[in-house]
C-alpha positions as CSV (number, residue, x, y, z in Angstrom):
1,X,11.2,14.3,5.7
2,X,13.9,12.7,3.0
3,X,13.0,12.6,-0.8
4,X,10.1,10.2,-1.2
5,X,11.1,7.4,-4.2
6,X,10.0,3.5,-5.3
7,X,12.0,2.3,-2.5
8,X,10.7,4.5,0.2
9,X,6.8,3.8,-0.9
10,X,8.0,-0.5,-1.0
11,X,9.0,-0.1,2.6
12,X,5.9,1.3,4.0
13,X,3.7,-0.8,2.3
14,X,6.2,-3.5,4.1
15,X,4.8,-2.5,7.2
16,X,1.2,-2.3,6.2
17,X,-0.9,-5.5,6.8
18,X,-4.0,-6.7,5.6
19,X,-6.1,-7.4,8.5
20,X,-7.4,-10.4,7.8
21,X,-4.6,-12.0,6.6
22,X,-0.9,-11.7,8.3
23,X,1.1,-10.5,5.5
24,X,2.3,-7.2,4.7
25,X,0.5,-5.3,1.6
26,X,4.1,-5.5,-0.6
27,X,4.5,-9.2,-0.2
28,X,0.9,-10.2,-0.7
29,X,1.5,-9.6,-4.7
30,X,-1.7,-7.0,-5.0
31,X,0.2,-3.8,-5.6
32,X,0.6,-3.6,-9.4
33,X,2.1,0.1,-9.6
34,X,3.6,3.1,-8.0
35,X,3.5,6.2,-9.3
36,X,5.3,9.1,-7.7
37,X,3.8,12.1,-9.1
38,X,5.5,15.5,-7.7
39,X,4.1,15.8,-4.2
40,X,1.6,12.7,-5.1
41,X,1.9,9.2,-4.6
42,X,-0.5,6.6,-6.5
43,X,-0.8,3.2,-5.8
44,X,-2.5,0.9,-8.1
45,X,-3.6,-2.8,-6.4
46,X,-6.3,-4.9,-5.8
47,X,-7.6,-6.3,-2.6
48,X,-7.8,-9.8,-1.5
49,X,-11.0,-10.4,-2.4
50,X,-13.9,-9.1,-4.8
51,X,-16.2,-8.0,-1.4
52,X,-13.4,-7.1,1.0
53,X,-14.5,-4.4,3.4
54,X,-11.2,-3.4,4.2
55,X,-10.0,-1.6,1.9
56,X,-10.4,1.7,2.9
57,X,-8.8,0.5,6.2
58,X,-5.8,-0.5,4.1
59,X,-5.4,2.5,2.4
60,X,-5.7,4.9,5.2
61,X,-3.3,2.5,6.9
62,X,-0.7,3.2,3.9
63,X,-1.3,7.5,3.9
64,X,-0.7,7.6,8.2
65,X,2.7,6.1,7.5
């Protein structure tokens, strides 16, 4: 596994999608900071909506890749 930075972090949330709308997590505008933390990665956004239920689907999405 390569160094993990910004850019790394950017292009896997590229490939993760919010379910019920088809476009990726980066380019729908939620994600408001990355933090890269030693072995750690924390990602600060907001979902779609105030009652989405996927959430958690999103963000185990993002740790599997």
């Amino acid at each position: 596994m390569g160094k993990i930075n910004k850019e790394s972090v950017i292009n896997i949330l590229k490939e993760c999608y919010d379910p019920e709308i088809p476009i990726d997590l980066w380019n729908l505008g939620l994600i408001y900071e990355i933090k890269l933390e030693q072995e750690a990665v924390n990602i600060t956004m907001s979902l779609t909506t105030p009652g989405c239920t996927m959430g958690q689907y999103m963000a185990h999405d993002i740790k599997q890749k």
